[in-house]
Every structure is written in structure tokens, then in C-alpha cells.
C-alpha positions as CSV (number, residue, x, y, z in Angstrom):
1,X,21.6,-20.9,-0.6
2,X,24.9,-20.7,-2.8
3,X,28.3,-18.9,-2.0
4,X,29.0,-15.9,-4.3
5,X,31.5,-16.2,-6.5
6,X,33.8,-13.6,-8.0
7,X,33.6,-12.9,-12.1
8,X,35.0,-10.3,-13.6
9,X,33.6,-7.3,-15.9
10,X,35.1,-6.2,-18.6
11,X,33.6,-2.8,-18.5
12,X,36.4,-1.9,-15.5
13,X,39.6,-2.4,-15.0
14,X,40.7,-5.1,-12.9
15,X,42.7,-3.5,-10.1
16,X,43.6,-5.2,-7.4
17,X,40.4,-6.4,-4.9
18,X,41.0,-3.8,-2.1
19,X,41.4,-0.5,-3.8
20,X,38.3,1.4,-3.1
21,X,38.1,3.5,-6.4
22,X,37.1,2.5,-9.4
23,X,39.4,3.2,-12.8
24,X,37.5,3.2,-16.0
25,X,39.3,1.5,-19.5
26,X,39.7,3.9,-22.4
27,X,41.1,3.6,-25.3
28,X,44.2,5.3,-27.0
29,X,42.4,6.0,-30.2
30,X,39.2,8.2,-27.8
31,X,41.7,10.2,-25.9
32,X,39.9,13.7,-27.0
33,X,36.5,11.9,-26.1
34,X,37.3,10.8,-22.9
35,X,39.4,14.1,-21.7
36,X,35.9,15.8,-22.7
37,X,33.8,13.0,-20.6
38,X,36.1,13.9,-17.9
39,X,35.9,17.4,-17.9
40,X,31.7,17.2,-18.3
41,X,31.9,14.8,-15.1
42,X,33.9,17.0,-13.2
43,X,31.5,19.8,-13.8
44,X,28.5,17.3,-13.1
45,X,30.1,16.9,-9.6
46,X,31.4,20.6,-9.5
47,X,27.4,21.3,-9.5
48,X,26.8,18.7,-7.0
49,X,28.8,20.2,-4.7
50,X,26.6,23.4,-5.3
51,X,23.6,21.7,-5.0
52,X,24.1,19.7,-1.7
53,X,25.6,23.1,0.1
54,X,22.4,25.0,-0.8
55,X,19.9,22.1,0.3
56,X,21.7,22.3,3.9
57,X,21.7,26.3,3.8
58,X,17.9,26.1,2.9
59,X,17.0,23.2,5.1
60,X,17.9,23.2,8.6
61,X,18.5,20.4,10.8
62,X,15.9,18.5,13.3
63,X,15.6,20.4,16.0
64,X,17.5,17.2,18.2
65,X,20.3,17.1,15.7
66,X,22.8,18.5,18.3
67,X,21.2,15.8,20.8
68,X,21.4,12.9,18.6
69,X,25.0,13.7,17.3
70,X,26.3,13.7,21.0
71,X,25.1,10.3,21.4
72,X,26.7,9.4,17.9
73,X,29.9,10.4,19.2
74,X,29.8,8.6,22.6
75,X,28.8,5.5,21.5
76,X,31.8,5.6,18.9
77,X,34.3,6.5,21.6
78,X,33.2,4.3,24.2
79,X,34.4,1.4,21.9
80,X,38.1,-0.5,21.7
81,X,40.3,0.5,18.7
82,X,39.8,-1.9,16.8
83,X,35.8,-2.0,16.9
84,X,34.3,-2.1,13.3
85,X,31.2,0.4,12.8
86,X,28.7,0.6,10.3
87,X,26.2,3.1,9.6
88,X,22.9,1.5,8.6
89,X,20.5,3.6,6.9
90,X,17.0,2.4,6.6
91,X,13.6,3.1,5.4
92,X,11.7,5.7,3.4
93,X,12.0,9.9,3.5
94,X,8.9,12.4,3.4
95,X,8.5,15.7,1.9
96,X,6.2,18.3,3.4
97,X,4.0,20.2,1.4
98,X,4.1,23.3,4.2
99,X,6.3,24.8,6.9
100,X,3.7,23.5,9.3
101,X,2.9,20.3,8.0
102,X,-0.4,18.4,7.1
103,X,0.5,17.1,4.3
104,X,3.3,15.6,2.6
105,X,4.8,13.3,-0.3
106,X,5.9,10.0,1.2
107,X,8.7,7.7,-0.3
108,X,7.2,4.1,0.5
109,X,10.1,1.7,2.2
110,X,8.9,-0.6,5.1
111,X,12.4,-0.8,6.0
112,X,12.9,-4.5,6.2
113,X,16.1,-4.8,4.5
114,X,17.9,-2.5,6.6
115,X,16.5,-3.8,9.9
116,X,17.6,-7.6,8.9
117,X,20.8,-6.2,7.8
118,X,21.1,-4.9,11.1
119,X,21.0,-8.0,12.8
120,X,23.5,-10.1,11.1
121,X,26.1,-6.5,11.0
122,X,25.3,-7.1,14.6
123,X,26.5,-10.9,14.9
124,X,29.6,-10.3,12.2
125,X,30.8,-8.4,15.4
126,X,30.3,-4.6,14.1
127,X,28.6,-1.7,16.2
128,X,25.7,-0.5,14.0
129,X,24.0,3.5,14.3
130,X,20.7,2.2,13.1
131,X,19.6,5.3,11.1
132,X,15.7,4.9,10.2
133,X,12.7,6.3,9.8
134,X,10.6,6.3,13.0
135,X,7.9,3.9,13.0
136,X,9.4,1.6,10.3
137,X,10.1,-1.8,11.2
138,X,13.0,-2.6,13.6
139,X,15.4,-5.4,14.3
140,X,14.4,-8.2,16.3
141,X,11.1,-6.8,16.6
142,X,10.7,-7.6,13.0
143,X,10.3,-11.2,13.8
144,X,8.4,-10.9,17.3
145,X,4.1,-12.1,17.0
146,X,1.7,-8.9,17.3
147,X,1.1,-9.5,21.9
148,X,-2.7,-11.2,20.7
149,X,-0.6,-14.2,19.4
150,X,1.5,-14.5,21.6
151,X,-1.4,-15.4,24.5
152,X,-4.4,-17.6,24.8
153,X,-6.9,-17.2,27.0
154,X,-8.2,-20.0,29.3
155,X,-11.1,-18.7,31.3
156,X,-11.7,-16.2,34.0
157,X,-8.2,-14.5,34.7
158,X,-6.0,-17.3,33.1
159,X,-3.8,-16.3,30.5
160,X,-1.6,-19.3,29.0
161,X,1.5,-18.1,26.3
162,X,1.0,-19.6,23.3
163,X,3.8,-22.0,21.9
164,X,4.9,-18.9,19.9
165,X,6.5,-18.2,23.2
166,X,9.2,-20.5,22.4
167,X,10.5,-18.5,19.6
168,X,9.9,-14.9,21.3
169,X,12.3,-15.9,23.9
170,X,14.8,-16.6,21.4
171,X,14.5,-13.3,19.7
172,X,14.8,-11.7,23.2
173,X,18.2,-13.3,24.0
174,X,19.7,-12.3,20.8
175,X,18.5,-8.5,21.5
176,X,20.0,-8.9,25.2
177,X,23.1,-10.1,24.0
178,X,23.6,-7.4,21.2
179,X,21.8,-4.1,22.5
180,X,24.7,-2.4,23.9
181,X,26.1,-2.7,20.0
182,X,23.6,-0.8,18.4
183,X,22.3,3.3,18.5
184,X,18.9,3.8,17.2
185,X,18.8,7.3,15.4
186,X,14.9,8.0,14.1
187,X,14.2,10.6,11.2
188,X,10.7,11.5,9.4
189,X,11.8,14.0,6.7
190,X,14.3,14.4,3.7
191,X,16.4,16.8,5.6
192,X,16.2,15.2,8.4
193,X,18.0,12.2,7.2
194,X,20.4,14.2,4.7
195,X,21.6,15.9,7.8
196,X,22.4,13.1,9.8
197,X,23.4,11.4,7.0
198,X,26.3,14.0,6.7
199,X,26.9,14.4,10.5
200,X,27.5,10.5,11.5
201,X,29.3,9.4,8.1
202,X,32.1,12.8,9.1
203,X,32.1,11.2,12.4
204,X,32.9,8.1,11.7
205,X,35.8,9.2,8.9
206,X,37.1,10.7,11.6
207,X,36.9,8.6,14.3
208,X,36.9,5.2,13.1
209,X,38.5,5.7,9.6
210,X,38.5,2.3,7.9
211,X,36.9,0.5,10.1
212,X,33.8,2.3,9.5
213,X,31.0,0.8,6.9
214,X,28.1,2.7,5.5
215,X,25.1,0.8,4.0
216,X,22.7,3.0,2.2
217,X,19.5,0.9,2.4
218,X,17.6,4.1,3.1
219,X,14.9,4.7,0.5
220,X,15.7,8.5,-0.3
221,X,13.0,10.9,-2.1
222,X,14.3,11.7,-5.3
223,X,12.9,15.3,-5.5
224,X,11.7,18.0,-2.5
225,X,9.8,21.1,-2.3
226,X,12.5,23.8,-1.7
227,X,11.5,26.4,1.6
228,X,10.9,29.3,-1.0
229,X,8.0,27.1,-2.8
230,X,6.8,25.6,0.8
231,X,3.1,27.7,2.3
232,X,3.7,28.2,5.6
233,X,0.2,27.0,6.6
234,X,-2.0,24.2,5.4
235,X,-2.9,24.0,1.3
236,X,-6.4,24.3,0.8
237,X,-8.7,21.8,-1.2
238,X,-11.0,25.1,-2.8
239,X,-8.6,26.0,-5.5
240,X,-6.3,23.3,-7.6
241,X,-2.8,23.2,-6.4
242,X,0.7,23.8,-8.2
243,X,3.7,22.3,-6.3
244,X,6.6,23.1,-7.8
245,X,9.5,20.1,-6.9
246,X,13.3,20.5,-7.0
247,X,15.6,17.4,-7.4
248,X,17.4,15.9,-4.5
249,X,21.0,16.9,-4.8
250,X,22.9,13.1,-4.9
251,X,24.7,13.0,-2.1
252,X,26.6,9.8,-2.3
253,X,29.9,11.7,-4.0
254,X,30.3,14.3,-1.3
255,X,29.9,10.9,1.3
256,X,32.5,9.2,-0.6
257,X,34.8,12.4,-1.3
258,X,34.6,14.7,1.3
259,X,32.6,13.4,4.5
260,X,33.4,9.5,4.8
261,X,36.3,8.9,2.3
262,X,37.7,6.4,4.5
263,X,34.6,4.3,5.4
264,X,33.5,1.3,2.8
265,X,30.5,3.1,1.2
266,X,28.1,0.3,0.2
267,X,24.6,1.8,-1.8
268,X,21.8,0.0,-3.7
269,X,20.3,0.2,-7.1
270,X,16.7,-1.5,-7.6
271,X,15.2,-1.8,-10.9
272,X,12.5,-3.3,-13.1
273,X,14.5,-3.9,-16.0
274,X,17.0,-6.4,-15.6
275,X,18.5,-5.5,-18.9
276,X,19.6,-1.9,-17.4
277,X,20.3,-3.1,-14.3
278,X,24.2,-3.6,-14.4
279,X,24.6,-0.8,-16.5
280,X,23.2,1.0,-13.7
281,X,25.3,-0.1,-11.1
282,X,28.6,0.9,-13.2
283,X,27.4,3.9,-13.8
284,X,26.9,5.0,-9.9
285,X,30.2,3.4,-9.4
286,X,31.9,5.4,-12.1
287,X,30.4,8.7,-11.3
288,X,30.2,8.8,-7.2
289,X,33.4,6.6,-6.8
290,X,32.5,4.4,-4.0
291,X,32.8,1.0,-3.1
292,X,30.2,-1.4,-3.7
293,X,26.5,-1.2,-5.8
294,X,24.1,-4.0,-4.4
295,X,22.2,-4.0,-7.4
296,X,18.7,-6.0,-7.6
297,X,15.6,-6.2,-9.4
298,X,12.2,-5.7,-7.6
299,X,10.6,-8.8,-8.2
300,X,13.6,-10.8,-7.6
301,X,15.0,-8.4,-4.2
302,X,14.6,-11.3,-1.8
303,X,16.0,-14.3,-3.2
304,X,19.1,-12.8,-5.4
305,X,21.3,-9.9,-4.7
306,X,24.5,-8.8,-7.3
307,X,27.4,-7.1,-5.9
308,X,29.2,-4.9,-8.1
309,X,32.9,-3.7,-6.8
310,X,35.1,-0.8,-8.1
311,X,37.6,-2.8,-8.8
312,X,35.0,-4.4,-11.6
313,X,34.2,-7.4,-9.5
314,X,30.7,-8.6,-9.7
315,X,29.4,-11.8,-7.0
316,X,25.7,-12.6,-7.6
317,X,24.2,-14.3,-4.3
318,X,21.2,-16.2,-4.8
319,X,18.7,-17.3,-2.3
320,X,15.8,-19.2,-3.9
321,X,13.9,-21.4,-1.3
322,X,14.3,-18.2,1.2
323,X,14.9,-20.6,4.4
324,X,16.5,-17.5,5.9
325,X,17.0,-14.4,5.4
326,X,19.2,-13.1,2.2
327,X,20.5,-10.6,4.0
328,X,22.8,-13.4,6.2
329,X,24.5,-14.2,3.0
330,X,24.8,-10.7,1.8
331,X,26.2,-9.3,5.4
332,X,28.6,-12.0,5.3
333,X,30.2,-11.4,2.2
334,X,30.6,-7.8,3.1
335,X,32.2,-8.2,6.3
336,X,34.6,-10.2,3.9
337,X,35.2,-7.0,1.6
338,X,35.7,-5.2,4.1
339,X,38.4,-7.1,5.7
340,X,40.4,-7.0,2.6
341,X,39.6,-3.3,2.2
342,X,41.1,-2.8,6.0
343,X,43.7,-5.3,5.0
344,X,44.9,-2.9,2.2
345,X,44.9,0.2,4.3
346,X,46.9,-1.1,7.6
């Protein structure tokens, strides 16, 4: 495993490490140009804004938002003041097809990263609200033997515990030690997780401030069926169907301007290209104005990780013979950024 080490690009300016928004290098000789790129982002955004209001006036919340969002906001207070948080979203979103649901569009995400990610937020010493899609996989239990494996059989009621045992126990201490730290917050849909999305990131901005992290692991559906195109009851197989999909309003500039402009907003960007792949990340940095792009490619998502900065910082961390987990390294070096980001607001 090798340390990440700092280079810059030249693409952004070099501001100083702890700033949290990024300021993009033009040229004397573009000024018209880049007073007109301004004006078309601001209007990109302006219809952002549009966009995300109508998705929450057209899709309403779980019907245990008000529930959840009260144990949000105790677990935040019942904490000293100068507890880090970090909101960990993880997992894949579904779209319904109809009101009543039998069918639906499903974004495939096992949810491994952000459950790893989870456990090693846990040790840096944050509190994590462990946002993720029910039934994906979990931390701790990630690592625990299906219950067959763990016992042997040994005749007529005589069960033995395999030597698996050994490191079951292990995972079972480090849950004991860290479950009071950590708020498990389950969603199925698109809306579901938009709305708490919205609800504990405004929390946190306003209870925690800077010392509050959000990690967008979160495999989000990139398009919905809007209510007015949704049948109420199940689509039948007699006839060929048209579903008509919207685009998912991005919702990472409202979390960065409006609901959590305080918290260190860290998202993802996965391709299969590597040649687009930074380009990418700049790109979501430049136009949402957060902090931090992990950027990776899908072949390569477990054993290298780059992390591009607004401040135009890139560390690549690499992890080839996998003898743990990446995301140890990667949790590690954000609980660093983070202290220099808290370090610069104080």
C-alpha cells in the first residue's frame, strides 16, 4: 500500500489546501468567453434549482421520514461539541414503474464501498448516519461467514464452531465497541433517498457545521418516471409498454450551496475510460463547487483511488496486492483533509 502524495493540476488554480471552493484559471485575452461560460452556468444551476424543487413537490417523502429525521437529530445532539459527523450514503436507488409497485428499474450497487467506509469513519473517531439501501450489505456484517460456516456438526445434538469462530469474535468486538457511533437510516427508492439526502445533510449544516462530512458513495438512478407518467396499478404484459423517463435533477449543487455548505462534501465519479476520467472529476468540481471528486475506473475501483481537491490538488492512492481494504487508506486521508478544512474555518 503507498501513501498519497500531493501533485498539482494545472487545470485549477492553486489556492491555498483548505478553501473549499474551487477557482477556475482564465485568461485575460477570453474575458467575453468566459463572462458567457459564466452566465450559461449560472443558468444551468438556475434550472437545477427548478428541477430539484419540482422532484420534491411531485415526490413525497417515505412515509417514516418524520420518524427517521427525529432519530437523525437526537443522535447529533446527544454528542460533545466537538464530535466529527459524517453522512455515509450507500448503495443503489429504484424506480417504480407504478404508484403501487410491482415493478421497477433498479440501479445495481451492492454497497460494499460505503459499508467499508463506514468502518474505518468509525475508528478515525467520527459518528456516521449510515444512509443505505435496505438489504445491501452492512458494516461488520460484511465480513461475518454465512451461520452454516461458522458450525460443524459432530453427531447427534453436538454442534462444534468452526475455527472461523476466531475471527467472528473479532468482528463482534469491533461492532460492540463502535455501535453507539453509528445510525442506520434504510431507503428503497429514488425519493426516498433524495429526501433524506436533503433532510440529514440541512441537519448537520446546522448542527454540526464543519465538523460534518458527507460521502456520496450512494449509487443514484440517473433518470425516474415522474408521478404524472407513473399507472397507478400494475403494467400489463398484453400490450407493449412506453415508459416515458425524466432525468434526475443533480442534486449535489443545492447540497453544497444551500443545504450543507458547511460540511466537506466528498462525491465519486466511476468510469471506463481512463482517458475522461480526470476531465470528469474537474468538471463536477467546477460546476457543483464541492470539495473532493474520488474519481476511479471500474476495473481498477479496488486497488487505486484518485482524489481530486478544489483547490486543484490531485493524491492518487494505490492498493495493488489488496491485503486490506482500500478504503482504510482512503478514510484516512480524508480525515486528514478534513482537519485542515476545520483548521481553516476555526
Amino acid at each position: 500500500m503507498s501513501r498519497p502524495n500531493w501533485q498539482h493540476q494545472t487545470t485549477l488554480s492553486k489556492i491555498p489546501a483548505t478553501s473549499s471552493k474551487p477557482i477556475v484559471q482564465h485568461s485575460s485575452a477570453s474575458a467575453s468567453s468566459t463572462t458567457a461560460e459564466v452566465m450559461s452556468a449560472d443558468n444551468i444551476k438556475t434550472e437545477e434549482f427548478k428541477l430539484c424543487d419540482a422532484f420534491f413537490k411531485e415526490i413525497p417523502p417515505h412515509a417514516d421520514y418524520d420518524e427517521s429525521m427525529a432519530r437523525v437529530k437526537s443522535f447529533i445532539q446527544n454528542s460533545n461539541p466537538v464530535q466529527r459527523f459524517v453522512l455515509v450514503t450507500s448503495g443503489g436507488t429504484l424506480i417504480p414503474l407504478e404508484r403501487l409497485m410491482v415493478r421497477y428499474i433498479d440501479n445495481f450497487s451492492t454497497g460494499s464501498r460505503g459499508a467499508a467506509s463506514t468502518e474505518y469513519f468509525l475508528e478515525a473517531g467520527y459518528k456516521v448516519i449510515f444512509l443505505h439501501r435496505a438489504k445491501s450489505i452492512q458494516p461488520f456484517a460484511r465480513n461475518i461467514p454465512p451461520p452454516l460456516e461458522t458450525l460443524e456438526w459432530e453427531g447427534v445434538a453436538a454442534w462444534a464452531v468452526s475455527r472461523d469462530s476466531a475471527k467472528v469474535r473479532r468482528i463482534l468486538e469491533r461492532y460492540a465497541k463502535h455501535k453507539a457511533s453509528i445510525l442506520y437510516v434504510s431507503f428503497e427508492s429514488l425519493g426516498d433517498y433524495l429526501w433524506y439526502l436533503k433532510g440529514i445533510s440541512c441537519e448537520l449544516n446546522k448542527s454540526i457545521g464543519h465538523r460534518g462530512m458527507v460521502y456520496l458513495a450512494a449509487a443514484v438512478s440517473d433518470f425516474y418516471v415522474p408521478s404524472s407518467e407513473m399507472p397507478e396499478h400494475k403494467i400489463q404484459s398484453d400490450t407493449k409498454p412506453t415508459i416515458n423517463l425524466a432525468l434526475t435533477p443533480k442534486m449535489i449543487y443545492p447540497l453544497a450551496t444551500i443545504w450543507a455548505p458547511k460540511a466537506y462534501i466528498v462525491s465519486f465519479k466511476l468510469e471506463t475510460d481512463s482517458e475522461i476520467l480526470m476531465e470528469k472529476a474537474q468538471k463536477a468540481l467546477k460546476t457543483y463547487r464541492h470539495n473532493m471528486v474520488a474519481a476511479n475506473l471500474l476495473t481498477t475501483r479496488k486497488t487505486t483511488v484518485t482524489f481530486v481537491e478544489s483547490t486543484g490538488k490531485v493524491a492518487r492512492i494505490d492498493n495493488p496486492e489488496e491485503t486490506s481494504d482500500i478504503e482504510l487508506l482512503m478514510i484516512g486521508f480524508l480525515r486528514d483533509r478534513h482537519s485542515a478544512y476545520l483548521d481553516a474555518n476555526s
